[in-house]
DRENVEX-646996 format. One record per residue (C-alpha): residue in one letter; x negated, y negated, z negated. Coordinates in steps of 0.5 Angstrom, whole numbers. Each point is the difference from the previous one (the first is absolute). Layout:
REM residues N
 aa    px    py    pz
  A     X     Y     Z
...
***
This chain:
REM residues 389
 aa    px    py    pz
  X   183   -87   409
  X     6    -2     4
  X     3     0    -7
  X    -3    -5    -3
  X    -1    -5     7
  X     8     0     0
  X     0    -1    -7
  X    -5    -7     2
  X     3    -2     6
  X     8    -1    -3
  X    -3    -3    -6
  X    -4    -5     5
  X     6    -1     4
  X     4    -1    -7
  X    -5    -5    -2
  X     0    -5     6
  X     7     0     0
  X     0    -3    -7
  X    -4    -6     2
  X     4     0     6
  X     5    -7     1
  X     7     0     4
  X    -1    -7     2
  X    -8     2     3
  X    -1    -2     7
  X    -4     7     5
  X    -5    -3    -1
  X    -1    -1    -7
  X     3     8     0
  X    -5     2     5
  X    -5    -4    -5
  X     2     4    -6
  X     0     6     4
  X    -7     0     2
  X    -2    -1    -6
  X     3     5    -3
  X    -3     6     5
  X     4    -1     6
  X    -4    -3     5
  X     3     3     7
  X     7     3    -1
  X     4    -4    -5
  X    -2    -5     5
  X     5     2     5
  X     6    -1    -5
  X     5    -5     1
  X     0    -2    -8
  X     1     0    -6
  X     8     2    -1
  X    -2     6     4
  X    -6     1    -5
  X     5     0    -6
  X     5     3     3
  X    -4     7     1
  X    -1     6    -5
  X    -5     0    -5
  X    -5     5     4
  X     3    -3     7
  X    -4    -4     4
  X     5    -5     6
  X    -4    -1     7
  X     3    -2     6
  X     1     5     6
  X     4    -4     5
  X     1    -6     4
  X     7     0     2
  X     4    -5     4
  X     6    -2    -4
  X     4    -2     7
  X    -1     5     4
  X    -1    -6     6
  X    -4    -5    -4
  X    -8     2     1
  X    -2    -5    -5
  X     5     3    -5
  X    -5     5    -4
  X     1     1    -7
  X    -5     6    -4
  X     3     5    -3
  X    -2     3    -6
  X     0     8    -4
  X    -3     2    -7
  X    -6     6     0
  X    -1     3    -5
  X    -7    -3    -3
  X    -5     5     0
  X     2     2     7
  X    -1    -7     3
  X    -7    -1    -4
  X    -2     8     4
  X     2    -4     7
  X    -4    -6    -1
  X    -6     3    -3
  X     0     5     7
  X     2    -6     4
  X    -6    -3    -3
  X    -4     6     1
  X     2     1     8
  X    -2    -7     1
  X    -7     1    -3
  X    -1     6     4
  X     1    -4     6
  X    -5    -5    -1
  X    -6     5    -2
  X    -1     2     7
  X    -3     6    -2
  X    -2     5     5
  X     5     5     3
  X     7    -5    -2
  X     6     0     4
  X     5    -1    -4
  X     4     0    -5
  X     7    -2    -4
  X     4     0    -7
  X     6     4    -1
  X     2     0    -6
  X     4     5    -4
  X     7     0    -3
  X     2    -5    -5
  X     0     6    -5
  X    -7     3     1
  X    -3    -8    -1
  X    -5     2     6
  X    -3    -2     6
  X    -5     3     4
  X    -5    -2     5
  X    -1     4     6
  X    -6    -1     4
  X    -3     3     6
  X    -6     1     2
  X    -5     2     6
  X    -5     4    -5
  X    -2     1    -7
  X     5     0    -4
  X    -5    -1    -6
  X    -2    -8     4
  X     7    -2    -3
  X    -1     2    -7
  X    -6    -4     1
  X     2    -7     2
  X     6    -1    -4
  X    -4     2    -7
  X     5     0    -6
  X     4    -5     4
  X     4     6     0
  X     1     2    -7
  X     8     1     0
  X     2     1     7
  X     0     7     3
  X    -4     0     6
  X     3     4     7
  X    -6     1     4
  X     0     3     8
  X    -5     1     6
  X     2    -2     6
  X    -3     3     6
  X     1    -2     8
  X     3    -7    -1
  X    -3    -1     7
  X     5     5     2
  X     6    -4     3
  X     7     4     3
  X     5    -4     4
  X     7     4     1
  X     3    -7     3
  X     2     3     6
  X     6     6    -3
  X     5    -6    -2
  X     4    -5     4
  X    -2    -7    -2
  X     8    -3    -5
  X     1    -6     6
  X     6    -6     0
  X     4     1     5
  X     2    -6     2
  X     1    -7    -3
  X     6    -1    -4
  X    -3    -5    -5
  X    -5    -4    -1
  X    -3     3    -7
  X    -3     6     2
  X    -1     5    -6
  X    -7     4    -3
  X    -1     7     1
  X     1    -1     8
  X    -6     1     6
  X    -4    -6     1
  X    -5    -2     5
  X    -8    -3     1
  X    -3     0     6
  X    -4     6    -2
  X     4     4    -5
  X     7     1    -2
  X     2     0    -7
  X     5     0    -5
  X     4    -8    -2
  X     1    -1    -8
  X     5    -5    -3
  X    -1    -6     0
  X    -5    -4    -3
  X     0    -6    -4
  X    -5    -6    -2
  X     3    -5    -5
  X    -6    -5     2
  X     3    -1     6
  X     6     2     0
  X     0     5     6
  X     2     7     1
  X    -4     4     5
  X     0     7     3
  X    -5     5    -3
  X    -4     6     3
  X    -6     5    -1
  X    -6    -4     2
  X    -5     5     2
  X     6     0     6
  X    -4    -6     4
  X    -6     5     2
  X    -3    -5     4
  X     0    -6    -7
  X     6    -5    -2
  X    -2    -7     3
  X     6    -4    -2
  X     3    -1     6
  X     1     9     1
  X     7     2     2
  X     5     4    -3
  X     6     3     3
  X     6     4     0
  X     1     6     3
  X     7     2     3
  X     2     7     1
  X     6    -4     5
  X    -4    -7     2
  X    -7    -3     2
  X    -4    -1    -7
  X     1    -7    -2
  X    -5    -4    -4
  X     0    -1    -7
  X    -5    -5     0
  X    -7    -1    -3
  X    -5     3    -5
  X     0    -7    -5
  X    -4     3    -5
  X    -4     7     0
  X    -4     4    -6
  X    -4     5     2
  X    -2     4    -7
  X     7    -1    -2
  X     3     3     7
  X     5    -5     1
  X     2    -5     6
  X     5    -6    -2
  X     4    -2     7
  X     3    -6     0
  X     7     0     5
  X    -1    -4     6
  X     8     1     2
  X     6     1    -2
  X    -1     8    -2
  X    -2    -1    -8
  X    -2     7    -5
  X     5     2    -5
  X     0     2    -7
  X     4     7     3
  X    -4     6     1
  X     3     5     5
  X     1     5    -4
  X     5     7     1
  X     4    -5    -4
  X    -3    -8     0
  X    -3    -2    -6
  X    -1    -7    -1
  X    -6    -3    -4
  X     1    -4    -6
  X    -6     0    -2
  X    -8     4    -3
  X    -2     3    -5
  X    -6    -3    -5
  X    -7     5    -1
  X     5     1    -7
  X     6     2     5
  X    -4     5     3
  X    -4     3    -6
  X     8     1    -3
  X     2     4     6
  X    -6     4    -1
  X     1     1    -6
  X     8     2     0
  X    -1     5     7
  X     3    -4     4
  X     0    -1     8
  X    -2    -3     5
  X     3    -1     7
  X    -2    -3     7
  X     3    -1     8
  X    -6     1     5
  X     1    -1     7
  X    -3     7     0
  X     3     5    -5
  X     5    -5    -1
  X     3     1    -7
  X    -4     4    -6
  X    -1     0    -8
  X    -6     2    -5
  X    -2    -1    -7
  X    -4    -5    -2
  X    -7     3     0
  X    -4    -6    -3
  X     0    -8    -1
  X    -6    -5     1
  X    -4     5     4
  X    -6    -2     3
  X    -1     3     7
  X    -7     1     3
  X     0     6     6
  X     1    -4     6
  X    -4    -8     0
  X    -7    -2    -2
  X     5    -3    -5
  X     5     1    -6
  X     6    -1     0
  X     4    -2    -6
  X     7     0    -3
  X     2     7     3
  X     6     5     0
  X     0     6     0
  X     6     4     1
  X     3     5     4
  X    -3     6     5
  X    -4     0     6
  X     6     2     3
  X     3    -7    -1
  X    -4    -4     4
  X    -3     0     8
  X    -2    -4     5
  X     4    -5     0
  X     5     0    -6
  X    -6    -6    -2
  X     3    -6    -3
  X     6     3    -3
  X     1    -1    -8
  X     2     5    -6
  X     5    -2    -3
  X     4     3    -7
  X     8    -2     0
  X     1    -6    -6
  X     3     2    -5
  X     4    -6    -2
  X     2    -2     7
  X     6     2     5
  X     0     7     3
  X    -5    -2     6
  X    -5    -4    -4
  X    -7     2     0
  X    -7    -3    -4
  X    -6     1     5
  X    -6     4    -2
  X    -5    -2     5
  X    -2     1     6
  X    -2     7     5
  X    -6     0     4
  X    -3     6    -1
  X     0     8    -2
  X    -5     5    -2
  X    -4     5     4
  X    -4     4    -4
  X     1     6    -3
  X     2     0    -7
  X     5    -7     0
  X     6    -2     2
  X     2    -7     0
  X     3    -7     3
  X    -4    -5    -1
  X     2    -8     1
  X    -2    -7    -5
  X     5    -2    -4
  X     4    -5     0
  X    -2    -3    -6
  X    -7     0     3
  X     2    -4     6
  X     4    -5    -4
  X    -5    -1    -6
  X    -5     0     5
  X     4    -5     7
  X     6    -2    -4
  X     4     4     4
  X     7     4    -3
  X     5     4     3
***
């Protein structure tokens, strides 16, 4: 009863707050922590002044990676908010069970991804698709569903793919007035063409590094494959080349190899710069408050969507899954093309022009029934390569 489970949940959060110290290291925090039932979640929080400071009932995450100075990339600070608790442990449990689902392999899988519900309703729903009958899901998941509500569709005709590429004009820079060229522009490989992200960054290594789609190298990304820069008013010029390159997440890093470096400003209608990128949390609060996101491809330009799912698993289009998904938008929002642009959602506590990166674009449903963008998230990439916005 969802009642009683609340009653529980703040009773627990009370009682771990009483044991809690103002002098305790995070790691000592996350100990106390775990050991009272927050295994994954309370994990991700910065500490315990934030943990003390929420109200009974509520629950402090972290939803944000943020620059503190805009042009230092190694400024990043957490940001946090509090969640009601009930709604947090539904997200977790769903989180949980999304990735579950994942890995049973069972037959007729494609996907699947969390949404979770207004923070009023303390809910989260699972939706999943399938090839066949429904019924093989009840199957495999057992009573690891018990207290998270299932949304199960069939899918037909993956296979079945449409390319409307040819009725837009590419966004290409003009010439060359400076040597940071921003996100949301035409790049270039030798097979394809495809959208330029913001720039990435790497703490290891301290470099930045343009990014693209992947899956727009046709022929294989040795790491000597080449990225250009088309220009509507002058012959291409050369960006440099691929550095790093991770297929199931369908990203490419490029290392300059000249004076032409990427730009943290997207070329939106009215340039936007980033500051920074949204955790799985971030994302979770967007869904949960309704909110928007946005994306410049060098195709259909500028758009905007709800957030239709986080920690999405998508299976229709590899022999492989691919994990830490966004799914927003609508089919329309992305074409050939427009790949390796990112969604981002305006930053609420920054300037007018900052925005938070959501994750990147790299593909659209086809298929009757759904209509949605679908990218890896930047929390993804980062907890996966270290890299950050």
């Amino acid at each position: 009863m969802p009642g009683v489970k609340t009653e529980r949940l703040v009773h627990r959060l009370a009682t771990i707050r009483d044991r809690l110290d103002g002098e305790m290291d995070r790691r000592e925090f996350v100990r106390t922590l775990v050991t009272g039932g927050y295994a994954v979640g309370m994990a991700h929080l910065l500490g315990v002044d934030d943990f003390l400071a929420a109200d009974d009932g509520e629950v402090p995450v972290v939803t944000a990676l943020v620059r503190s100075d805009p042009d230092d990339p190694w400024s990043l600070e957490e940001r946090t908010r509090s969640v009601p608790a009930e709604w947090y442990a539904a997200v977790e449990k769903a989180v949980e069970l999304n990735d579950r689902l994942s890995r049973a392999a069972f037959t007729g899988y494609l996907g699947s991804a969390v949404v979770p519900g207004t923070y009023d309703s303390g809910s989260a729903t699972v939706s999943v698709g399938v090839s066949r009958d429904v019924g093989s899901v009840r199957d495999a998941i057992g009573d690891l569903a018990e207290g998270v509500s299932l949304d199960v569709q069939t899918i037909v005709d993956v296979e079945e793919v449409e390319d409307g590429a040819d009725f837009y004009q590419p966004r290409m820079v003009e010439s060359l007035s400076d040597d940071r060229i921003p996100a949301g522009v035409a790049c270039e490989t030798p097979t394809s063409l495809a959208t330029l992200g913001p720039a990435l960054f790497h703490p290891d290594d301290r470099q930045q590094y343009f990014v693209t789609a992947e899956h727009a190298f046709e022929d294989g990304t040795d790491a000597d494959a080449p990225l250009s820069l088309p220009l509507s008013m002058d012959n291409p010029v050369e960006l440099g080349a691929v550095a790093y390159n991770h297929p199931i997440e369908d990203i490419v890093a490029v290392q300059p190899d000249g004076d032409l470096v990427p730009s943290t400003w997207i070329d939106a209608p009215e340039p936007v710069r980033v500051r920074g990128q949204f955790t799985r949390w971030g994302l979770a609060d967007l869904i949960a408050r309704d909110e928007r996101l946005e994306k410049v491809g060098a195709l259909t330009g500028h758009t905007t969507g709800r957030v239709q799912g986080f920690d999405a698993v998508t299976c229709f289009t590899d022999e492989f899954c691919r994990r830490g998904q966004i799914r927003w938008g609508g089919e329309m929002d992305l074409t050939d093309g427009d790949s390796g642009s990112v969604s981002y959602h305006p930053d609420p506590e920054g300037d007018d022009r900052d925005v938070l990166v959501a994750g990147f674009n790299n593909a659209r449903t086809w298929w009757p029934g759904q209509s949605y963008v679908w990218g890896v998230a930047a929390y993804r990439i980062t907890d996966q390569y270290g890299y950050h916005f």
